[in-house]
MDAnalysis code that builds the backbone (N, CA, C; Angstrom):
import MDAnalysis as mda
import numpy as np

u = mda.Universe.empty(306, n_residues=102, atom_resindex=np.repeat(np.arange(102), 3), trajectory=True)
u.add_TopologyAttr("name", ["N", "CA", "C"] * 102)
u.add_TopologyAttr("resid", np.arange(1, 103))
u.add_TopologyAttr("resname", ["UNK", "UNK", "UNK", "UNK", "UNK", "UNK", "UNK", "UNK", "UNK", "UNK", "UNK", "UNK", "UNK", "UNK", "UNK", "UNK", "UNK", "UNK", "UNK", "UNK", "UNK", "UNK", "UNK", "UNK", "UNK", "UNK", "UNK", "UNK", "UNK", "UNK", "UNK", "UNK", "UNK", "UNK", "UNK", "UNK", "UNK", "UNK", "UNK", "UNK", "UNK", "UNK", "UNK", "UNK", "UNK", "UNK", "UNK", "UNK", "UNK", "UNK", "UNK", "UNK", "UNK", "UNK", "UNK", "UNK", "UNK", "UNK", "UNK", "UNK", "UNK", "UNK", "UNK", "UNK", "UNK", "UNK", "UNK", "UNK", "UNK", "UNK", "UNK", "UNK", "UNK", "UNK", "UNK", "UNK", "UNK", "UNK", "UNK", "UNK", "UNK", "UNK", "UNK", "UNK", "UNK", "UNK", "UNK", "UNK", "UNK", "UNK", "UNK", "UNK", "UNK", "UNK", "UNK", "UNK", "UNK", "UNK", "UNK", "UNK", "UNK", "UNK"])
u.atoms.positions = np.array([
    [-9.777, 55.405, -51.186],
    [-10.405, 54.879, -50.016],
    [-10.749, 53.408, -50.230],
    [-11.045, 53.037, -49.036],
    [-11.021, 51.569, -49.345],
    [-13.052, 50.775, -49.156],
    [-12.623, 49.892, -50.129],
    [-14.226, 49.741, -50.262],
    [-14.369, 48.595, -49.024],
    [-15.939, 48.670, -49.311],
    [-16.452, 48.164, -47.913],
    [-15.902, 46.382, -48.075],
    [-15.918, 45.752, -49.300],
    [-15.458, 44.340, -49.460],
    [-14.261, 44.176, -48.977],
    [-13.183, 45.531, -49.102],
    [-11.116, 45.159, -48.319],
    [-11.582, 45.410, -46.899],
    [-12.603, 46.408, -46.435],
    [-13.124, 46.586, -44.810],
    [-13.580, 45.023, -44.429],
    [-14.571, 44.545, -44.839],
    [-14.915, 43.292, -44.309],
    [-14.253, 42.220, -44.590],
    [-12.885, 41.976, -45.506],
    [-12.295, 40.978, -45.745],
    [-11.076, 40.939, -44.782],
    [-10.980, 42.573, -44.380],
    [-9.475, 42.730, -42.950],
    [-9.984, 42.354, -41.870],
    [-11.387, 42.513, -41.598],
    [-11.922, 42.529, -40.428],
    [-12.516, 41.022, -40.176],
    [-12.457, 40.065, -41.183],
    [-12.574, 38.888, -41.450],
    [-11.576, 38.026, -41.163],
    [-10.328, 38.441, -41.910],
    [-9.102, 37.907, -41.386],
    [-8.513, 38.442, -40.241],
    [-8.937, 39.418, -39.644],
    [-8.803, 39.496, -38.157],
    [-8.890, 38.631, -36.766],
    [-10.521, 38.734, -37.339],
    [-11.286, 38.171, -36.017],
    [-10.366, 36.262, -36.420],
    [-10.941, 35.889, -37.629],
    [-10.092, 34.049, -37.713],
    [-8.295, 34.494, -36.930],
    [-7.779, 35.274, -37.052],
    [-5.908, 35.348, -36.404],
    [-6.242, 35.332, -34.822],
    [-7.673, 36.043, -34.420],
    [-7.627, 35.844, -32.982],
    [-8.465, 34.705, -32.257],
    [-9.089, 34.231, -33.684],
    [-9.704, 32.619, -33.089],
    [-8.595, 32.061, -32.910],
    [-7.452, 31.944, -33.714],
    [-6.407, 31.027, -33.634],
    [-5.657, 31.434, -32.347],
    [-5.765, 32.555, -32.118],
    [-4.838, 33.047, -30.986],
    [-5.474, 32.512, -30.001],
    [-6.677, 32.587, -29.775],
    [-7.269, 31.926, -28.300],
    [-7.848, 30.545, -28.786],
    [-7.875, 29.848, -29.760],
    [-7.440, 28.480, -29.371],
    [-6.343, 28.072, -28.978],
    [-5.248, 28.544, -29.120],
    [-4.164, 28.369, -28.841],
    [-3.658, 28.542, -27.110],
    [-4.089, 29.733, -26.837],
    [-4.290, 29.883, -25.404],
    [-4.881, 28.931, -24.657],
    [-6.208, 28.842, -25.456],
    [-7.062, 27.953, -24.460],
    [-5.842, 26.231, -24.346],
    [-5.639, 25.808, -25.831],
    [-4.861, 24.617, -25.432],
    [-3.817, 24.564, -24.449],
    [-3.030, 25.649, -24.594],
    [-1.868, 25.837, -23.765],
    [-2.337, 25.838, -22.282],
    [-3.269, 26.286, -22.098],
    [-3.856, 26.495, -20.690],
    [-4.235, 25.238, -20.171],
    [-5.076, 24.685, -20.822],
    [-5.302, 22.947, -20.987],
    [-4.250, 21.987, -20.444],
    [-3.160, 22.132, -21.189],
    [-1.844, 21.250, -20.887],
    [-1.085, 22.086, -19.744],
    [-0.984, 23.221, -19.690],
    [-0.299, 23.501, -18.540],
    [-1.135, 22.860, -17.001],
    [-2.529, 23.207, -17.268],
    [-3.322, 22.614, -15.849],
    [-2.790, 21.091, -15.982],
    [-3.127, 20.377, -17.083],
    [-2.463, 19.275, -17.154],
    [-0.879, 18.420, -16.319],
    [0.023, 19.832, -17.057],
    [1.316, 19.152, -16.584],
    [1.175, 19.671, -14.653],
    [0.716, 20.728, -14.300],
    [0.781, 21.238, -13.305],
    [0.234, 20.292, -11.746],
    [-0.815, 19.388, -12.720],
    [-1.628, 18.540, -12.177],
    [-0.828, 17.443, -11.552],
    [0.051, 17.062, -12.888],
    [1.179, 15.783, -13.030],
    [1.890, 16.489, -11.837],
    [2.468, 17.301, -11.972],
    [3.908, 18.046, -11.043],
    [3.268, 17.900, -9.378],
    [2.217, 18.468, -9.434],
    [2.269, 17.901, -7.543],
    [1.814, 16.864, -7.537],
    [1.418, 16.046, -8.133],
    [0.659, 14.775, -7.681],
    [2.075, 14.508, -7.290],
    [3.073, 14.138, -8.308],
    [4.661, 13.353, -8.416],
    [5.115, 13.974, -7.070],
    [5.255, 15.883, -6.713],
    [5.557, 16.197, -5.700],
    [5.006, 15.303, -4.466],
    [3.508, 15.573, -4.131],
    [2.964, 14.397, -2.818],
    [3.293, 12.977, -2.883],
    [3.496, 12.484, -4.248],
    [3.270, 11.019, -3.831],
    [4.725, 10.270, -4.105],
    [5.359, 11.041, -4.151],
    [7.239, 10.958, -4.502],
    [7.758, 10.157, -3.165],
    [7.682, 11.281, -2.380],
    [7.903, 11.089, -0.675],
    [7.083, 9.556, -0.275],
    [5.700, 9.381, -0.370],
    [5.225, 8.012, 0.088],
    [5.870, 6.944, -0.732],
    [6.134, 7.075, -2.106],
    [6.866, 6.168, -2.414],
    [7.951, 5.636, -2.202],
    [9.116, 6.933, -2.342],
    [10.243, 6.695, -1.641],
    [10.265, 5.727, -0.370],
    [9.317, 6.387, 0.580],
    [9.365, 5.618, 1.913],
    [9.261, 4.341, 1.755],
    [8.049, 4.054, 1.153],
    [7.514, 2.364, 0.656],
    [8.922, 1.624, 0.338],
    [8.966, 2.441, -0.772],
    [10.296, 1.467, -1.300],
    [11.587, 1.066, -0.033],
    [11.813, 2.396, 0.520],
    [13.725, 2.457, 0.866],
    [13.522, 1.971, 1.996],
    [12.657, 3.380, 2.797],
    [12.586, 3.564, 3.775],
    [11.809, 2.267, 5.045],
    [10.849, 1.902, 4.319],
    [10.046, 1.072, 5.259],
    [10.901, -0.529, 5.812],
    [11.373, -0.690, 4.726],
    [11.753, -2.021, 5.225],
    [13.222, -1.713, 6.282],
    [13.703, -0.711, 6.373],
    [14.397, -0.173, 7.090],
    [14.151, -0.306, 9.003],
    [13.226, 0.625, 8.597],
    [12.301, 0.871, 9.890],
    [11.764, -0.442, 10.500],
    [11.174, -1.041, 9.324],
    [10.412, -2.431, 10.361],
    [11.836, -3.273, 10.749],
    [12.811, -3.032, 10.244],
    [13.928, -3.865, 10.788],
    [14.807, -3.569, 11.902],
    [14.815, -2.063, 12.176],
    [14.998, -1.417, 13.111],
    [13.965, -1.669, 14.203],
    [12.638, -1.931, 14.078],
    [11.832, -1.888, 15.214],
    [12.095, -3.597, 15.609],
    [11.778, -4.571, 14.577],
    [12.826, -5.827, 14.748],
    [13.553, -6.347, 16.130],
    [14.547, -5.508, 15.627],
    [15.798, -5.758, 16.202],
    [15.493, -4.918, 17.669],
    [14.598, -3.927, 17.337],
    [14.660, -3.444, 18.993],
    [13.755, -3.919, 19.726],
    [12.773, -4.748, 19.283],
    [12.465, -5.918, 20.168],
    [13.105, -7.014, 20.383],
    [14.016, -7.465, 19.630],
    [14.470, -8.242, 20.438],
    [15.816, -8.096, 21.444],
    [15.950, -6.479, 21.231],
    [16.347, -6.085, 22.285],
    [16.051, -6.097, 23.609],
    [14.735, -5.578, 23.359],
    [13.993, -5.654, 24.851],
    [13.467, -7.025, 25.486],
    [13.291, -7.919, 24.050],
    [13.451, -9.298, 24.762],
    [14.323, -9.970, 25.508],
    [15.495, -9.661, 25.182],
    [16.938, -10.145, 25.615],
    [16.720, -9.163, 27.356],
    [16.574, -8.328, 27.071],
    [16.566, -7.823, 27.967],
    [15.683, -8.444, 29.488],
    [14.335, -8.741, 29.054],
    [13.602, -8.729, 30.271],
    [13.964, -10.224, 30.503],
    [14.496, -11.172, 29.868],
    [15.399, -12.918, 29.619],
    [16.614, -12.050, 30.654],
    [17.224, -11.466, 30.806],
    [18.333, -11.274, 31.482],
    [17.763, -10.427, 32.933],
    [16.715, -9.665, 32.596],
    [16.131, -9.115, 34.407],
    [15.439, -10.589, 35.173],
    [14.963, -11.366, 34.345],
    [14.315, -12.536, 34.420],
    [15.210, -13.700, 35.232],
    [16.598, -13.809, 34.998],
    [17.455, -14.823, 35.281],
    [18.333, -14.127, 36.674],
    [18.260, -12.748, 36.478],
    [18.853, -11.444, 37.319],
    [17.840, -12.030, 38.652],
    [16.755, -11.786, 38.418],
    [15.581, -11.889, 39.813],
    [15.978, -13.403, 40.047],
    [15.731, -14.572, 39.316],
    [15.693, -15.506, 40.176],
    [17.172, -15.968, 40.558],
    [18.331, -15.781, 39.965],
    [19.698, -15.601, 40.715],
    [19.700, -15.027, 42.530],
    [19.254, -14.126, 42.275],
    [18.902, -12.840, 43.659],
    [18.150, -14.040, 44.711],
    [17.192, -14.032, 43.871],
    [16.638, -15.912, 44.990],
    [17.251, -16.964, 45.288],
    [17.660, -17.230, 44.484],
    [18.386, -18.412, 44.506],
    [19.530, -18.366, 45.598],
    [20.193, -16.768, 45.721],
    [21.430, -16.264, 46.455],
    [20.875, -16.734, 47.832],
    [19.320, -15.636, 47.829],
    [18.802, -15.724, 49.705],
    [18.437, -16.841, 50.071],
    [18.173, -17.804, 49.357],
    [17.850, -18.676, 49.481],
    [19.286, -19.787, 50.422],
    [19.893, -19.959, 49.411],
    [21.585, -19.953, 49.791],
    [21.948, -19.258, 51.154],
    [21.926, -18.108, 51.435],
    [22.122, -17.335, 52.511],
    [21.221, -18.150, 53.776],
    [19.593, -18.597, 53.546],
    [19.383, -18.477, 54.605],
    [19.633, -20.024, 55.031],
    [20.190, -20.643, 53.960],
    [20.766, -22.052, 54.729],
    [21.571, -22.233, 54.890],
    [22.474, -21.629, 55.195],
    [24.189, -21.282, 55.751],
    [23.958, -19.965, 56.824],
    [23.998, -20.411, 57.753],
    [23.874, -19.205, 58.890],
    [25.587, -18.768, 59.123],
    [25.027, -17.301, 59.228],
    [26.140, -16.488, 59.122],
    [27.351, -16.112, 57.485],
    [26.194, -16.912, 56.272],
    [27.147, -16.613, 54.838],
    [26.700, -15.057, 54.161],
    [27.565, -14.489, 54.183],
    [27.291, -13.261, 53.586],
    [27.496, -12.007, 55.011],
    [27.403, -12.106, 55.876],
    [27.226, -11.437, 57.000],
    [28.615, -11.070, 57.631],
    [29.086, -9.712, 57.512],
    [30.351, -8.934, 58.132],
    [30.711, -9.294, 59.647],
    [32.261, -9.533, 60.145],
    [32.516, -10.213, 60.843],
    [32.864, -8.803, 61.838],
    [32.045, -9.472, 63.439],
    [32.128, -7.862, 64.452],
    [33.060, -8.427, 64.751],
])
């Protein structure tokens, strides 16, 4: 049988194999919250970066250009209207210009 000094020296080197075991856990647990932490931050802030970088100067050049689309545009309704005046104007000092023959 075994004396009480091999009982308390197994039960000694026991309990230290499962300190090591749950320090070990605990670290691992540590760094996983760690990397897990890293992994969505990179997930959320991937996308805003991307945009920053690629995407934005894209867009503001697209919005750009489509103003001066619409600039060109209301420059051409602009010259459109006073043409149209300029026509009746024309019309009403020439009697009978523009007017279908009965």
């Amino acid at each position: 049988m075994e004396s009480e000094h091999d009982l308390l020296k197994k039960t000694y080197d026991l309990a230290r194999e499962n300190n090591r075991m749950l320090h070990a856990m605990r670290r691992r647990a540590f760094w996983g919250g760690i990397i897990k932490f890293i992994f969505y931050a990179v997930l959320l802030l991937a996308p805003l970066w991307l945009y920053m970088q690629y995407l934005a100067p894209m867009v503001d050049q697209a919005l750009q250009t489509m103003q001066q689309v619409q600039g060109t545009g209301a420059k051409a309704e602009a010259q459109l209207s006073s043409f149209q005046e300029m026509l009746r104007e024309f019309q009403s000092k020439i009697p009978g210009f523009g007017q279908s023959a009965q």
